[in-house]
SEDREN-309353 format. One line per 10 residues: number of its first residue (from 0); for each residue x, y, z of N, C-alpha, C. Coordinates in Angstrom, 3 decimals. Example, Ala and Ser with C-alpha at 12.3 -4.5 7.8 and 13.67 -1.06 7.14 Angstrom:
0> 13.190,-5.690,7.800,12.300,-4.500,7.800,13.200,-3.300,7.800 | 12.850,-2.250,7.080,13.670,-1.060,7.140,12.900,0.030,7.870
This chain:
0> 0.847,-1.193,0.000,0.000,0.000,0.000,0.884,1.245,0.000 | 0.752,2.091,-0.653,1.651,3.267,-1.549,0.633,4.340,-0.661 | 0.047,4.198,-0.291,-1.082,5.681,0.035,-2.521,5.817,-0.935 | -3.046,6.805,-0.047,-4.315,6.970,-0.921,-4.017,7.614,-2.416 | -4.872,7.005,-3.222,-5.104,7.620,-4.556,-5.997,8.949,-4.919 | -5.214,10.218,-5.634,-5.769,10.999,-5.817,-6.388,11.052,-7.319 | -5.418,10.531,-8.194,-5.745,10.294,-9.460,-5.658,9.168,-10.337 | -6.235,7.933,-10.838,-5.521,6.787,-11.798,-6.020,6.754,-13.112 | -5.326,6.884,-14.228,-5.090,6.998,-15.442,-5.087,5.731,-16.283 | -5.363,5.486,-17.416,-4.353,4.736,-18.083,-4.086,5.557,-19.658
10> -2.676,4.980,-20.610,-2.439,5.301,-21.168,-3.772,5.068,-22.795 | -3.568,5.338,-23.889,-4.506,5.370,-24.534,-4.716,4.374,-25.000 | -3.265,3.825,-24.930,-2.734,1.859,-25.478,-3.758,0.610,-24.207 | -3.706,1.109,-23.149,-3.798,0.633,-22.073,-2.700,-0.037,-21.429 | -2.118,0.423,-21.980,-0.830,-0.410,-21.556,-0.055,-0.103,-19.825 | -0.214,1.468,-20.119,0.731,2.471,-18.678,-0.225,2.321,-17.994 | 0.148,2.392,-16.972,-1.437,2.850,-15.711,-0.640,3.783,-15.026 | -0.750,4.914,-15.079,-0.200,6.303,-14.409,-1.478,6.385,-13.309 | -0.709,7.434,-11.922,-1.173,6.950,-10.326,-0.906,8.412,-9.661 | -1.818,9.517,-9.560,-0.922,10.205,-8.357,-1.616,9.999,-7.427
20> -0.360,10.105,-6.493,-0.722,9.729,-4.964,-0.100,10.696,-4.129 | 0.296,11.528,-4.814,0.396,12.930,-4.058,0.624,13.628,-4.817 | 0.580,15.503,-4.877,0.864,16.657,-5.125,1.943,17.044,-5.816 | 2.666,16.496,-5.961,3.960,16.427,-6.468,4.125,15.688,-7.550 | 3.858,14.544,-7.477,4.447,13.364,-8.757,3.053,12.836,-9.152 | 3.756,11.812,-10.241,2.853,10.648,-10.941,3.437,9.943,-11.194 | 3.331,8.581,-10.294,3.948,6.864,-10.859,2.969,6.219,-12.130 | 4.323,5.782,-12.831,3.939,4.797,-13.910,4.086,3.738,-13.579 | 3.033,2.777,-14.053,3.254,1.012,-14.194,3.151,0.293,-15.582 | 4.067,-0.352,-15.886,3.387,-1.092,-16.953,2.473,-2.114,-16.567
30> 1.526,-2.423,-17.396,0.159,-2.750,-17.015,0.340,-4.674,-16.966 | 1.682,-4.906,-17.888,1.881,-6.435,-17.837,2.997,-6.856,-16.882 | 3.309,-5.649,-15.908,4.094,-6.138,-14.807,4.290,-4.999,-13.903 | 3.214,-5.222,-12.797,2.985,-3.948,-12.388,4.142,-3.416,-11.259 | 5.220,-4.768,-11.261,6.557,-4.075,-10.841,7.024,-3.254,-11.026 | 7.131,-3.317,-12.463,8.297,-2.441,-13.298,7.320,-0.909,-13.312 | 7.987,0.112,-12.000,7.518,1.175,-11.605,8.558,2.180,-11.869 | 8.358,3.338,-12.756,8.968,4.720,-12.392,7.748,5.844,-12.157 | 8.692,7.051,-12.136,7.595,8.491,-11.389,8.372,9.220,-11.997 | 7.876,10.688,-12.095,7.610,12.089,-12.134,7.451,12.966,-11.705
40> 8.296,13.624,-10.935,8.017,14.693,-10.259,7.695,16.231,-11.194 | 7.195,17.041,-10.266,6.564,18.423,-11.444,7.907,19.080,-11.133 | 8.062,19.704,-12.365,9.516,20.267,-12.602,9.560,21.806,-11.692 | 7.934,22.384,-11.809,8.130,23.901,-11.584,8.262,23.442,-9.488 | 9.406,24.098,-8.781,9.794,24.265,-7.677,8.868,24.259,-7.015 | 8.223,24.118,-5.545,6.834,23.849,-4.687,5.315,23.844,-5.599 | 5.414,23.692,-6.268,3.859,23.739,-7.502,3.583,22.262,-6.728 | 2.309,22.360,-6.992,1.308,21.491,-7.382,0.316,20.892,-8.114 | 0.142,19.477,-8.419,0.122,18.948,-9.337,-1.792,19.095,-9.521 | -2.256,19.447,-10.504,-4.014,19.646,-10.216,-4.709,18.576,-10.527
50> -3.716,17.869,-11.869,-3.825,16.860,-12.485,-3.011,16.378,-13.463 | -3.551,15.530,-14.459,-2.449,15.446,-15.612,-3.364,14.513,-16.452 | -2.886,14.268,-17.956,-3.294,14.391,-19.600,-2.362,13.393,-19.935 | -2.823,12.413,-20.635,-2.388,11.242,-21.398,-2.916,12.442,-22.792 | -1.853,12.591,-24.086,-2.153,12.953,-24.876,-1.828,12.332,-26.373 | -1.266,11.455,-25.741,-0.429,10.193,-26.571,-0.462,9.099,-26.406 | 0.338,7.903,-26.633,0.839,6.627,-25.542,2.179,7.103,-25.490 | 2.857,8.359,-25.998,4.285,8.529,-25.153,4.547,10.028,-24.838 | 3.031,10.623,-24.152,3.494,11.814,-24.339,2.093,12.170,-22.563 | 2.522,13.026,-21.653,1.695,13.549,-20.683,1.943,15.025,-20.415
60> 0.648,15.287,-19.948,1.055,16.812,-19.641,0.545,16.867,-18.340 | 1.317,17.802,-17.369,1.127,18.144,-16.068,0.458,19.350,-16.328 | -0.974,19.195,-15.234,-1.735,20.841,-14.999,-1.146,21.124,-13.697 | -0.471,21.865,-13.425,0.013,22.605,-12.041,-0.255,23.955,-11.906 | -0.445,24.492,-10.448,-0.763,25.770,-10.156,-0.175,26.662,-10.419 | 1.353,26.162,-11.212,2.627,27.378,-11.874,2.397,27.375,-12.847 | 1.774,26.198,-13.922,2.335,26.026,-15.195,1.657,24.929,-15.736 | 1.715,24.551,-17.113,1.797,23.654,-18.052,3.085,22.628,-18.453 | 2.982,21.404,-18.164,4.951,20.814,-18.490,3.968,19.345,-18.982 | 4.870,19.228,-20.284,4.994,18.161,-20.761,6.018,17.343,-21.015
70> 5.477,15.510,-20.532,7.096,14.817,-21.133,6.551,13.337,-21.745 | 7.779,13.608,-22.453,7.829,11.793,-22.557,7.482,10.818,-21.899 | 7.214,10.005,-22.419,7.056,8.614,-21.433,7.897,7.446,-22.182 | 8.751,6.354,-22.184,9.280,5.634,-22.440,8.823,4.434,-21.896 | 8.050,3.211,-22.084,7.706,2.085,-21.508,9.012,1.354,-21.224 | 9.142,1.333,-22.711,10.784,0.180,-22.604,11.624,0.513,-21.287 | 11.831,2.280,-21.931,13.577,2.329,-20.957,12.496,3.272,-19.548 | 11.568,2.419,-19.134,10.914,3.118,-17.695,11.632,4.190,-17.476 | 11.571,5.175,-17.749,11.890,7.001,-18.061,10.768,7.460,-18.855 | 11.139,9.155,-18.126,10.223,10.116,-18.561,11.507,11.086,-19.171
80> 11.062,12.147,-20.004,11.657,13.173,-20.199,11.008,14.628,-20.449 | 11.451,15.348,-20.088,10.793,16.440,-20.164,11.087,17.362,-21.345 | 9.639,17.753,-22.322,9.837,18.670,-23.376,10.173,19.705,-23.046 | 8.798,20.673,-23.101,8.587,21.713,-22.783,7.480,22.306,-21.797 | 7.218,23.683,-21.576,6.168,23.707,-20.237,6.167,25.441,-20.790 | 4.974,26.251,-19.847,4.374,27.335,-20.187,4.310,27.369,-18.938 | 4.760,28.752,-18.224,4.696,29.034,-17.043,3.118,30.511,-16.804 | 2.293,29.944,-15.818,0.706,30.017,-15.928,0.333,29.963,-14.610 | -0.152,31.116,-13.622,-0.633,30.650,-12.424,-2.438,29.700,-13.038 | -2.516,28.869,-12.480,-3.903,27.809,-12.580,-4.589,27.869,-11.426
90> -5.879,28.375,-11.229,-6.215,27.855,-9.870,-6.982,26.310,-10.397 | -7.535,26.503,-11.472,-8.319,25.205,-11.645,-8.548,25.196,-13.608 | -8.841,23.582,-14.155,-9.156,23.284,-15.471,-10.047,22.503,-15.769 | -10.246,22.504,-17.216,-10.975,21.183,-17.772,-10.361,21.142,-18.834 | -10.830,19.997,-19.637,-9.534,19.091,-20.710,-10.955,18.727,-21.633 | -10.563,18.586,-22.786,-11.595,17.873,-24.024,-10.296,16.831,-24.370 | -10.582,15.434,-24.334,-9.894,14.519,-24.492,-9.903,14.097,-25.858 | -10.755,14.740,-26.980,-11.091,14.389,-27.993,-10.528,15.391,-28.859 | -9.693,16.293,-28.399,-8.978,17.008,-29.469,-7.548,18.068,-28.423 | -7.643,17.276,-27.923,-6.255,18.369,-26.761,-6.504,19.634,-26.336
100> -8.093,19.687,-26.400,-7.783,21.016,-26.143,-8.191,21.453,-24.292 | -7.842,22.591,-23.891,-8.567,22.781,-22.321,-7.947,24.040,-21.919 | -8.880,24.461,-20.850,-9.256,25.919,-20.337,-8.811,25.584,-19.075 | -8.213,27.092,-18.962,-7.629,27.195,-17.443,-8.177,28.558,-16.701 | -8.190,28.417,-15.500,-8.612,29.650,-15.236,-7.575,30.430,-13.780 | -7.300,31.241,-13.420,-5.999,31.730,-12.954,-6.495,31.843,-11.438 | -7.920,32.166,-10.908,-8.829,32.353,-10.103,-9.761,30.620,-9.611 | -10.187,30.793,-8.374,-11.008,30.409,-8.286,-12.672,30.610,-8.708 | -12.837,31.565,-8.548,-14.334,32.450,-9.568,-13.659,33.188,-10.393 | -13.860,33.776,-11.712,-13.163,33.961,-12.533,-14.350,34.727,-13.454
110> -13.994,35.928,-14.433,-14.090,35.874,-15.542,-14.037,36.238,-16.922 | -12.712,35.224,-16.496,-11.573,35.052,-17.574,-11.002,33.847,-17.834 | -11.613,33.012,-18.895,-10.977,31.601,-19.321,-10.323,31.743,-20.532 | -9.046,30.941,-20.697,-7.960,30.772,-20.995,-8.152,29.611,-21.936 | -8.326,29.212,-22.925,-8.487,28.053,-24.208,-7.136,27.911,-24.620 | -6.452,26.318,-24.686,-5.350,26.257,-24.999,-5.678,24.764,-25.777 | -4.540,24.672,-26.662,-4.451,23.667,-27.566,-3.010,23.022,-27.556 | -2.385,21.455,-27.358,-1.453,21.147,-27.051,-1.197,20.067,-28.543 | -0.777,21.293,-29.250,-0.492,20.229,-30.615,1.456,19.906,-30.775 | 2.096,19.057,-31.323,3.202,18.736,-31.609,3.803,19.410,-29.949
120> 3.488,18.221,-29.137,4.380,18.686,-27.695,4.264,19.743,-27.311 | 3.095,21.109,-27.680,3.782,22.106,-27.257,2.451,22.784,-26.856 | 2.309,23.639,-25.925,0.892,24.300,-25.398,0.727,25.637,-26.426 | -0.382,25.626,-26.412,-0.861,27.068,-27.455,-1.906,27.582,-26.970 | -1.961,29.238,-26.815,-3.044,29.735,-26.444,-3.832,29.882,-27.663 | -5.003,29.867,-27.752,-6.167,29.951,-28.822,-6.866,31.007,-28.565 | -7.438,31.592,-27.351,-8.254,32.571,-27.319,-8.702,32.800,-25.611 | -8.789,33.575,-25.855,-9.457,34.121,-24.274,-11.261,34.698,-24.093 | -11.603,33.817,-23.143,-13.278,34.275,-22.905,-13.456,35.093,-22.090 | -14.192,36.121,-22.383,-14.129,37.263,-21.487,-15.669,37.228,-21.298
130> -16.270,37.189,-20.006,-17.203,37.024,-19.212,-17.449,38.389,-18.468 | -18.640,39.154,-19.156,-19.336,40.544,-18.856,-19.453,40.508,-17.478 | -19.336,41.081,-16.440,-19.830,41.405,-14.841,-20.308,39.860,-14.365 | -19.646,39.030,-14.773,-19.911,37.397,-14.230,-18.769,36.905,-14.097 | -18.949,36.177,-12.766,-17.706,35.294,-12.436,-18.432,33.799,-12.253 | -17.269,33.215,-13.230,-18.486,31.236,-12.830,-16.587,30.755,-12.126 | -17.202,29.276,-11.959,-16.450,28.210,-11.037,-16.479,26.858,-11.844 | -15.499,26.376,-11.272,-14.838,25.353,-12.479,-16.204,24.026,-12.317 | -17.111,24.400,-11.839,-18.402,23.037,-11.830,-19.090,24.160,-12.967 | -19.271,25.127,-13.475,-19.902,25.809,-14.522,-19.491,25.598,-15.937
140> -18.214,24.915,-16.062,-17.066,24.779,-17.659,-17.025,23.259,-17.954 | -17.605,23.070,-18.817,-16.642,22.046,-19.613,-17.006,22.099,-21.324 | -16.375,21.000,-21.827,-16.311,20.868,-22.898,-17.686,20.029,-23.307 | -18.293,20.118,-24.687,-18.767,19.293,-25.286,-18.435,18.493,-26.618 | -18.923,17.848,-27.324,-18.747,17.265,-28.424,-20.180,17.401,-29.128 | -20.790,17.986,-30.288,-22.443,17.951,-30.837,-22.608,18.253,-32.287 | -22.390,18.101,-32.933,-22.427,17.594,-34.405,-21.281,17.888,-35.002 | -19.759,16.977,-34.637,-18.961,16.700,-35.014,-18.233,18.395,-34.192 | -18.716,19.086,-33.674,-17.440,20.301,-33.308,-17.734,20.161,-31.887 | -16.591,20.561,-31.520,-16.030,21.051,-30.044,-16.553,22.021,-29.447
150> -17.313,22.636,-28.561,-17.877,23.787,-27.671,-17.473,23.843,-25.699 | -17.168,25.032,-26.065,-17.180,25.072,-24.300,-18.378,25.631,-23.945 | -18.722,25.054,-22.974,-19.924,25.372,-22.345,-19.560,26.174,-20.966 | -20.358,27.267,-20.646,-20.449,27.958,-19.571,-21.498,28.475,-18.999 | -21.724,27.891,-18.111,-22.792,28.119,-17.289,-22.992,30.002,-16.993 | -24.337,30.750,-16.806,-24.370,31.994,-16.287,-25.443,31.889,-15.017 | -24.374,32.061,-13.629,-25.617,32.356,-12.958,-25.702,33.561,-12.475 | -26.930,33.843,-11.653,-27.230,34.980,-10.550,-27.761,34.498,-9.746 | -27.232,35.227,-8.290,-27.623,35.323,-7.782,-28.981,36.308,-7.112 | -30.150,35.544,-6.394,-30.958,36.152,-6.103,-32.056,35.437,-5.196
160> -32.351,36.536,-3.803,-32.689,36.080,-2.321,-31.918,34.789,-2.301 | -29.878,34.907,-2.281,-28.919,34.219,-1.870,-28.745,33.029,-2.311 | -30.170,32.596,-3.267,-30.003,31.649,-4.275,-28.802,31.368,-5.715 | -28.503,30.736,-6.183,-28.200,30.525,-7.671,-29.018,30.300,-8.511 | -29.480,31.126,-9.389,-30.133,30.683,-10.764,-29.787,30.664,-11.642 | -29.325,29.798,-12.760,-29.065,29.188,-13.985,-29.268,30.175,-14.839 | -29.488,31.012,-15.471,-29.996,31.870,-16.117,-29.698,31.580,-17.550 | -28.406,31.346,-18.051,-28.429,30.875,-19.647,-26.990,30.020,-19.633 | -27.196,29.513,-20.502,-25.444,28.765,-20.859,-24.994,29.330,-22.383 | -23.801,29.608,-22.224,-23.128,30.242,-23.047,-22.083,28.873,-23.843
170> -22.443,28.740,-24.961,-21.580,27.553,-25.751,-20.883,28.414,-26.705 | -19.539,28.446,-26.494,-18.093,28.774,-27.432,-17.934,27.738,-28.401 | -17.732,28.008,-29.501,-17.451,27.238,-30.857,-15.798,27.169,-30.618 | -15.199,25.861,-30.648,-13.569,25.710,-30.763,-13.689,25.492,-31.688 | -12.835,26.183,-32.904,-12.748,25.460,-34.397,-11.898,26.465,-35.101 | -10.508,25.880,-35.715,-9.894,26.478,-36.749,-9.058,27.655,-35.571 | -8.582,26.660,-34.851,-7.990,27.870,-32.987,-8.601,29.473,-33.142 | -9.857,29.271,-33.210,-11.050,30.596,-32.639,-11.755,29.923,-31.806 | -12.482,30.739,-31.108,-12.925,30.474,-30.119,-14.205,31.785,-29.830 | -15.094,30.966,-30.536,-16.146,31.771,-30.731,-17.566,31.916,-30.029
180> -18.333,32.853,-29.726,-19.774,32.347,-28.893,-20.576,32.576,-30.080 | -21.178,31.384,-30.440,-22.185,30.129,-31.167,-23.660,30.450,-30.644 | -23.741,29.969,-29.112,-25.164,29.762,-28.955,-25.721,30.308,-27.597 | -26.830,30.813,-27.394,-26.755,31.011,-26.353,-28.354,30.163,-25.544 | -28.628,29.448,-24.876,-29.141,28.551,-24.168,-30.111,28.825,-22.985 | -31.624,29.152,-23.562,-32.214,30.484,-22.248,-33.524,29.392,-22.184 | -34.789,30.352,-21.489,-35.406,29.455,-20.813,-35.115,28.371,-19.695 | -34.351,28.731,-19.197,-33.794,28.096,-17.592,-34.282,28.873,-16.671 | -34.055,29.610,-15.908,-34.192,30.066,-14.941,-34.217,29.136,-13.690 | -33.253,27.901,-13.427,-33.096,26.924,-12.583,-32.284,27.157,-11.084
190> -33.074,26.993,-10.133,-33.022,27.265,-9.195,-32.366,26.224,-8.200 | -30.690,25.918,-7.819,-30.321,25.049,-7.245,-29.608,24.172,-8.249 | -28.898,22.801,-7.819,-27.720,22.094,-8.646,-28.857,21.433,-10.104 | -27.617,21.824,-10.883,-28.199,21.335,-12.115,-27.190,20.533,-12.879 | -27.550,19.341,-13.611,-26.672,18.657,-13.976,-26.988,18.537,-15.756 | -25.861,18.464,-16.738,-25.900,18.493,-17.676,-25.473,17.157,-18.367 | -26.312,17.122,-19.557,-25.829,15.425,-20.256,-25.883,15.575,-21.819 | -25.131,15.449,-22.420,-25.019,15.416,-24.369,-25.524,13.940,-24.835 | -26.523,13.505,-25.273,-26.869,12.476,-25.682,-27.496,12.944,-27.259 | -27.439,12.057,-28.167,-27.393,12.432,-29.430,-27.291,13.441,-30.164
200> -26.499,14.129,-30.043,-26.032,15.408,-30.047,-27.344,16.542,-29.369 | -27.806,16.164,-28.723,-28.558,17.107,-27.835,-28.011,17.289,-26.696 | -28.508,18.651,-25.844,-27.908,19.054,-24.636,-29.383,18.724,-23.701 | -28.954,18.195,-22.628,-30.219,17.453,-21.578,-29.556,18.522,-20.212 | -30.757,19.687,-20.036,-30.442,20.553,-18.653,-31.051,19.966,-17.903 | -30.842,18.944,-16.372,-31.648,18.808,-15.484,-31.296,19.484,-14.281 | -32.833,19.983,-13.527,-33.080,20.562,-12.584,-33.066,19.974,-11.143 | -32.014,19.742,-10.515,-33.134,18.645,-9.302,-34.389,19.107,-8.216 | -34.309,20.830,-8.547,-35.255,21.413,-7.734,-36.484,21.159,-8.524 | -36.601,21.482,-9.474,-37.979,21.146,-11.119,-37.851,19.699,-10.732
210> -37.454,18.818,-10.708,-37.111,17.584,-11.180,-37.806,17.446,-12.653 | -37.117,18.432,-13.288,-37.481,18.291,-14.791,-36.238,18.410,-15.486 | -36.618,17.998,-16.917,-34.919,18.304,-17.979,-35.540,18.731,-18.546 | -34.692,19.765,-19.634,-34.759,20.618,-20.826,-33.473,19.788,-21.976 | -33.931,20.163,-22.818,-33.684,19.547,-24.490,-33.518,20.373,-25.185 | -31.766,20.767,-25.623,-31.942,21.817,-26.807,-31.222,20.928,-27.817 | -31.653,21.358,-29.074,-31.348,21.026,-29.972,-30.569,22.062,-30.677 | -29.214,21.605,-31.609,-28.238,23.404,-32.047,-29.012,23.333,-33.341 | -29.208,22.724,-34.143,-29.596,22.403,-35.358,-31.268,22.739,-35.340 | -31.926,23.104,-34.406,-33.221,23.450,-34.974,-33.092,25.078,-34.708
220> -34.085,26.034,-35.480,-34.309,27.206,-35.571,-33.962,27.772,-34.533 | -32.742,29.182,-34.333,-33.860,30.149,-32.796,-33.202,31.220,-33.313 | -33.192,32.001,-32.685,-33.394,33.621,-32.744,-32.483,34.182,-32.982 | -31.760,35.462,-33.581,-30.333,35.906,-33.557,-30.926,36.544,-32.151 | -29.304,36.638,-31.366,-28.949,37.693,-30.396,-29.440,38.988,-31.018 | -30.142,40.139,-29.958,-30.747,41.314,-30.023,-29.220,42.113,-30.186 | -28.111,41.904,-29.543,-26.708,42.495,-29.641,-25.739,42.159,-30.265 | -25.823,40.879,-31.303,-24.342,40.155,-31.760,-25.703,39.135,-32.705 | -25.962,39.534,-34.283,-26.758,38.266,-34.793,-25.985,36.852,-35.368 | -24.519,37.108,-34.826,-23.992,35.533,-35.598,-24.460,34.968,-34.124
230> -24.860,35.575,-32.933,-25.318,34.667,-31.867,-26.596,33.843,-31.791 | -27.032,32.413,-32.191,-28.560,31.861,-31.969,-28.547,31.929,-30.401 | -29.931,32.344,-30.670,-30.833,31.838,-28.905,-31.812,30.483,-28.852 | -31.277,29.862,-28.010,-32.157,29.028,-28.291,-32.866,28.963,-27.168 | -34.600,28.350,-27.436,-35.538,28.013,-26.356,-34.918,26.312,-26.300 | -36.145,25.805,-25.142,-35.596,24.229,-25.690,-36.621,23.299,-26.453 | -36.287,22.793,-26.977,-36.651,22.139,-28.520,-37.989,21.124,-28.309 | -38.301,20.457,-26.445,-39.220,20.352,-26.287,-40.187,20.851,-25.126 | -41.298,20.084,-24.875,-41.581,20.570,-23.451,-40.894,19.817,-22.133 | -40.922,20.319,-21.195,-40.269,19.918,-19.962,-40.718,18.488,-19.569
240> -39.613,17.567,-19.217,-40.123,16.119,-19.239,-39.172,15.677,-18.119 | -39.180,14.255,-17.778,-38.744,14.079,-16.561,-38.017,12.600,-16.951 | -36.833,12.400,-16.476,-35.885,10.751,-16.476,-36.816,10.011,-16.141 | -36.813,8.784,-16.941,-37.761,7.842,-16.457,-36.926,6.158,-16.870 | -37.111,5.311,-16.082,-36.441,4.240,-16.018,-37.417,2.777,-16.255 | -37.219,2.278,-17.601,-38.285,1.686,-18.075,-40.129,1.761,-17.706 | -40.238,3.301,-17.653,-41.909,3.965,-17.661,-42.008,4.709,-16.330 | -41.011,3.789,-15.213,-41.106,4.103,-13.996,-39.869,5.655,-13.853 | -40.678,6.993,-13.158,-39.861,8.060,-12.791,-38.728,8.126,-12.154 | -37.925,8.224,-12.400,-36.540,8.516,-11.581,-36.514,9.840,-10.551
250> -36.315,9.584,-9.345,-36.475,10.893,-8.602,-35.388,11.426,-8.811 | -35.138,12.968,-8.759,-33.984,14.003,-9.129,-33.744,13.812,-8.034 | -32.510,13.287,-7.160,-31.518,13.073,-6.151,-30.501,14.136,-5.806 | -30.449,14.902,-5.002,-29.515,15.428,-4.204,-28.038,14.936,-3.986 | -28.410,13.776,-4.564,-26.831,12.605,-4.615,-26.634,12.288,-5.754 | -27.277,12.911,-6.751,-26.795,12.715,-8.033,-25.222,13.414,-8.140 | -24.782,12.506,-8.977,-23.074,12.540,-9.251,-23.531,12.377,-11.286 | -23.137,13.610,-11.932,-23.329,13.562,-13.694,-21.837,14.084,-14.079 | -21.919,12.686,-15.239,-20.957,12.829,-15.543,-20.851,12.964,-17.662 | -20.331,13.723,-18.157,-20.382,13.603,-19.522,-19.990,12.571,-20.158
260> -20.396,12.127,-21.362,-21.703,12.898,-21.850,-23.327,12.163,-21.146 | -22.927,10.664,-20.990,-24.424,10.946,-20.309,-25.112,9.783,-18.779 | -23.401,9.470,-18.307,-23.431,8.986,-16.835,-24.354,9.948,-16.099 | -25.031,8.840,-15.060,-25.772,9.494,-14.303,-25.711,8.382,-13.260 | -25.236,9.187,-11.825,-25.031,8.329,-10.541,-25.116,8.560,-9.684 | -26.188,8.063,-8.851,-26.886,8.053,-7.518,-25.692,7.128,-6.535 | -25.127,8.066,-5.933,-24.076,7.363,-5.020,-25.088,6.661,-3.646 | -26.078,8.104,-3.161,-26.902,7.005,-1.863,-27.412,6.233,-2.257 | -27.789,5.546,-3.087,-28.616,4.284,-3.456,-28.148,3.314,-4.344 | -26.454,3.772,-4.371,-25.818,2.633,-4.941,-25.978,2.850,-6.906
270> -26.409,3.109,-7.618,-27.157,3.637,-8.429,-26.509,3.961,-9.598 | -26.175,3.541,-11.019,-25.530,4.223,-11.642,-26.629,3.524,-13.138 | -26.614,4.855,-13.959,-26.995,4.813,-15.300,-26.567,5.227,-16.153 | -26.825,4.731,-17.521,-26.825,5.574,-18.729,-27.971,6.032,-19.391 | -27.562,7.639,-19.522,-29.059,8.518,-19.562,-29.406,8.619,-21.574 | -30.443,7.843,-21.965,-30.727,7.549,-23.725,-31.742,8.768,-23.790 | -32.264,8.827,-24.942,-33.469,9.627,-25.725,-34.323,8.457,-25.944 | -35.503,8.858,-25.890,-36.657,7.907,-26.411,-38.116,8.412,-27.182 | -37.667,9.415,-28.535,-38.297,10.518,-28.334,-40.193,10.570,-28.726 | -39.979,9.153,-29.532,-41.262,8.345,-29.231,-42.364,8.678,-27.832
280> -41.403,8.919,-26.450,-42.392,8.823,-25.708,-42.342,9.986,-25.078 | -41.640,10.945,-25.582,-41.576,12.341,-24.998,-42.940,13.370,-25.855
């Protein structure tokens, strides 16, 4: 026993099984002899490690609170080496595993996200999101995937009588390293944790206070922005409907754990699904 696990990986081969188990490093194993162990320490001086990126089968990148560092990985000769790195205060990120790309943000509330692209070993800034009199938190960002392009999604809330309300989501177009706002996502007004799911290229908003979901579709009609018309608005594409588990309702849980694109997991009740369309019965 090595200590508790903060992070376990594997490589894209399956081969590595990368491990941090503390702040500092990441042990490698090869996966057909889980002897044969080396590690990694983060190069930038007291930093810490936030996480780290299989972007290859011989290539990782460290997210640390100084910086960006990428290295080699060598199975054979159990060594790492180090490329290159971008020095970056991080308070926190997210990663799109489906094209290298991911946002950093320098703050804990923030708003100002940072889009970077890690092509041929090397980090690249793409664009910066600049967020009007709003600050969101790294449970408000991630990436999607919805008819073949890349979008960051960002949650907008307000506050009001000390609540959070959902008010719209803001989806950035990644494409051709721009980084553009595409769509904008209204008719929410959701009051309390809301969890998001991409299932056939649709976006599924659920409420657990409503215990209802919303359904937008990018590809059907909506509105230009009143201030910016390459911006659509969209309503959602149907009426408000509710998870249901062969006919029988699924209650919206307080212990729901969602995960993209369309895990859905009830930790108190043991509980885990995959969330489909069935639009037959909607």
């Amino acid at each position: 026993d090595h200590g508790p696990i903060i992070s376990i990986k594997l490589s894209p081969s399956l081969s590595v099984l990368s491990v941090q188990r503390s702040k500092q490093s990441v042990e490698f194993l090869n996966v057909a002899n889980l002897e044969s162990e080396f590690s990694q320490a983060a190069r930038a001086k007291n930093s810490v490690i936030l996480g780290f990126i299989w972007t290859s089968n011989t290539e990782v990148v460290f997210i640390t609170d100084h910086g960006i560092e990428i290295y080699s990985i060598s199975q054979e000769k159990k060594s790492t080496k180090y490329l290159r790195s971008s020095s970056v205060n991080i308070a926190w990120y997210c990663y799109s595993p489906t094209n290298h790309y991911f946002v950093t943000s320098t703050k804990a509330e923030t708003s100002q996200l940072q889009v970077w692209a890690i092509r041929n070993s090397t980090p690249y800034k793409l664009g910066m999101v600049e967020l009007d009199n709003v600050e969101v938190k790294d449970r408000d960002v991630s990436f999607m995937n919805l008819y073949g392009q890349t979008f960051l999604r960002v949650n907008i809330n307000h506050i009001e009588d000390e609540c959070s309300i959902l008010k719209e989501i803001q989806l950035y177009c990644v494409q051709n390293d721009q980084v553009t706002l595409s769509y904008l996502l209204s008719g929410l007004d959701c009051a309390g944790p809301v969890g998001l799911h991409t299932v056939d290229n649709c976006i599924l908003v659920h409420s657990q206070s409503e215990a209802r979901s919303r359904l937008y579709d990018l590809q059907l009609p909506g509105n230009p922005h009143q201030d910016n018309c390459s911006v659509t608005v969209l309503l959602p594409s149907l009426p408000l409907t509710s998870i249901s588990n062969e006919g029988t309702p699924v209650p919206y849980s307080p212990a729901w754990v969602v995960f993209l694109p369309n895990i859905l997991v009830d930790a108190r009740n043991g509980r885990m699904w995959t969330v489909d369309l069935k639009l037959g019965s909607v």
